[in-house]
C-alpha positions as CSV (number, residue, x, y, z in Angstrom):
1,X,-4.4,51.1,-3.7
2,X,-4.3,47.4,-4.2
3,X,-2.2,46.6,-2.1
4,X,-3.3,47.2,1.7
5,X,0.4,46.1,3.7
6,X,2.8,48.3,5.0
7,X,6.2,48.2,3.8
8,X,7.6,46.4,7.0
9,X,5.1,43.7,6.4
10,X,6.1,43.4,2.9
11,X,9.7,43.1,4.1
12,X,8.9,40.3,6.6
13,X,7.2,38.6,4.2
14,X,4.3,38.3,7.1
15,X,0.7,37.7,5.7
16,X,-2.0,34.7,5.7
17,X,-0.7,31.5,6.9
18,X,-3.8,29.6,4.9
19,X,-4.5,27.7,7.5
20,X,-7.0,29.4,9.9
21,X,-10.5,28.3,8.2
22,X,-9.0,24.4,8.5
23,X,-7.9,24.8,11.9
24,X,-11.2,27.1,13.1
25,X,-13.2,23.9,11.6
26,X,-11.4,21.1,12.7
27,X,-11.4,23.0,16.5
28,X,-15.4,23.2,15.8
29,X,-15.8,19.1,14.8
30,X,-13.7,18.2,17.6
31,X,-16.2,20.3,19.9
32,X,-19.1,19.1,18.5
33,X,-17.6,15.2,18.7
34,X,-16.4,15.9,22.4
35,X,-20.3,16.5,23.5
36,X,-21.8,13.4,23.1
37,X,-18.4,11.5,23.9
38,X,-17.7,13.6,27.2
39,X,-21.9,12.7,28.0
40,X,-20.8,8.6,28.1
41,X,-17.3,9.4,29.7
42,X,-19.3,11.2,32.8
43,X,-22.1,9.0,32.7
44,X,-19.9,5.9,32.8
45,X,-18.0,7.2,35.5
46,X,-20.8,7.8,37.5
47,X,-22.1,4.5,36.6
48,X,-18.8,2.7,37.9
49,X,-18.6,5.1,40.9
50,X,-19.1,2.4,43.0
51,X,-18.2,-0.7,41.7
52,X,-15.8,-3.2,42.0
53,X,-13.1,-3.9,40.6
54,X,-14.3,-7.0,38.6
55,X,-17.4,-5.1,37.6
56,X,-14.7,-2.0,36.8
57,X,-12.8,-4.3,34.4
58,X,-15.9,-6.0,32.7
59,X,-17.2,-2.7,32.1
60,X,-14.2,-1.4,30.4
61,X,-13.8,-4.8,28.7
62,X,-16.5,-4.5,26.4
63,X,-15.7,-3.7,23.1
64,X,-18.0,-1.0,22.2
65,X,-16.9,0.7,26.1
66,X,-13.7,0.1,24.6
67,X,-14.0,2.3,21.0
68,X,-16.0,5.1,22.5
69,X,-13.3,5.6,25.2
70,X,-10.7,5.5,22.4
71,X,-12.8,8.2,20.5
72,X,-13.0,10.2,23.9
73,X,-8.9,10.2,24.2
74,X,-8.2,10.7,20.6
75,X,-11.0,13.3,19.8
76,X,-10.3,15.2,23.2
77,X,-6.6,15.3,23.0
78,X,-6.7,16.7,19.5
79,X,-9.4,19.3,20.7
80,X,-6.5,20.5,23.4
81,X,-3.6,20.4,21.3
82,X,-6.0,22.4,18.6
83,X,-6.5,24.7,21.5
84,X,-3.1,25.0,23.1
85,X,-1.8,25.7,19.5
86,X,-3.6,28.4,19.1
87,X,-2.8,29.9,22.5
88,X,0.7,29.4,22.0
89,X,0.3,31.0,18.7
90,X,-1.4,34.2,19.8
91,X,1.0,34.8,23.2
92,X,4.1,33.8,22.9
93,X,6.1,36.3,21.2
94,X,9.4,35.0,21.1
95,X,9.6,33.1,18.0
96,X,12.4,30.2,19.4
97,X,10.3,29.6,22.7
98,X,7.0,29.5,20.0
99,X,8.4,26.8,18.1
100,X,9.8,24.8,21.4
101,X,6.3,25.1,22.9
102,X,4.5,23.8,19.9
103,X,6.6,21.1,19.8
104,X,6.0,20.5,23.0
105,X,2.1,20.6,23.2
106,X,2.3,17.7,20.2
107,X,5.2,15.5,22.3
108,X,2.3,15.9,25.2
109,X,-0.6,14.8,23.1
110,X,1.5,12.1,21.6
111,X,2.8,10.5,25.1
112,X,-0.4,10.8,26.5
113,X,-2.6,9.9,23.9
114,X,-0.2,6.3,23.0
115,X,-0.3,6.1,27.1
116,X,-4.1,6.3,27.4
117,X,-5.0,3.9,24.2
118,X,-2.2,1.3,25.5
119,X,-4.5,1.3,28.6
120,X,-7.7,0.9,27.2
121,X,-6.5,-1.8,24.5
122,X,-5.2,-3.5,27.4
123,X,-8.0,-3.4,29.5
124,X,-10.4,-4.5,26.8
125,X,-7.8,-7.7,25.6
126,X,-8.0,-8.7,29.1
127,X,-4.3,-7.9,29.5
């Protein structure tokens, strides 16, 4: 009475990845991160609603602007891939369109993460 799987399971070889507590806390960090980050990302854009483009560019120029807008990409895109993984995970059944969607959520993250953190490094050099 030990042993609790079915003999199909046992055949399969399905059973604990090891993985979920890591993933279930690194989703929680990232949430708990995204809070205050997300607060400045709204509160500067309301702050440069109406600006100009000068004041735009000075604003984003400054390097603290500059590392909390990196920590909003980096810590929010890893939040959605997190998220996306898991949604992929729990309803996509076949296993070849799985695999080609999880790479595809991390080619997303990837692209738009270097895209995003080009822009702001470029913005806050002056480029």
């Amino acid at each position: 009475m030990s042993e609790m799987r079915t003999p199909l399971k046992k055949v399969r070889g399905l059973g604990s990845a090891h993985e979920g507590t890591e993933h279930f806390w690194r989703q929680r960090l990232t949430a708990v991160a995204n809070v205050p980050l997300m607060l400045f990302f709204i509160g500067l854009i309301i702050y440069l609603h109406r600006a100009s483009y000068a004041e735009t560019r000075a604003a984003l120029s400054h390097p603290l602007t500059g590392l909390v807008l990196l920590m909003v990409i980096i810590s929010g895109l890893y939040h959605m891939r997190l998220g996306m993984q898991v949604i992929i995970e729990d309803y996509v059944t076949s296993e070849g369109k799985k695999i080609a969607c999880l790479m595809l959520n991390t080619f997303f993250t990837l692209v738009v993460g270097v895209a995003c953190v080009f822009a702001i490094i470029k913005l806050s050099f002056g480029g």
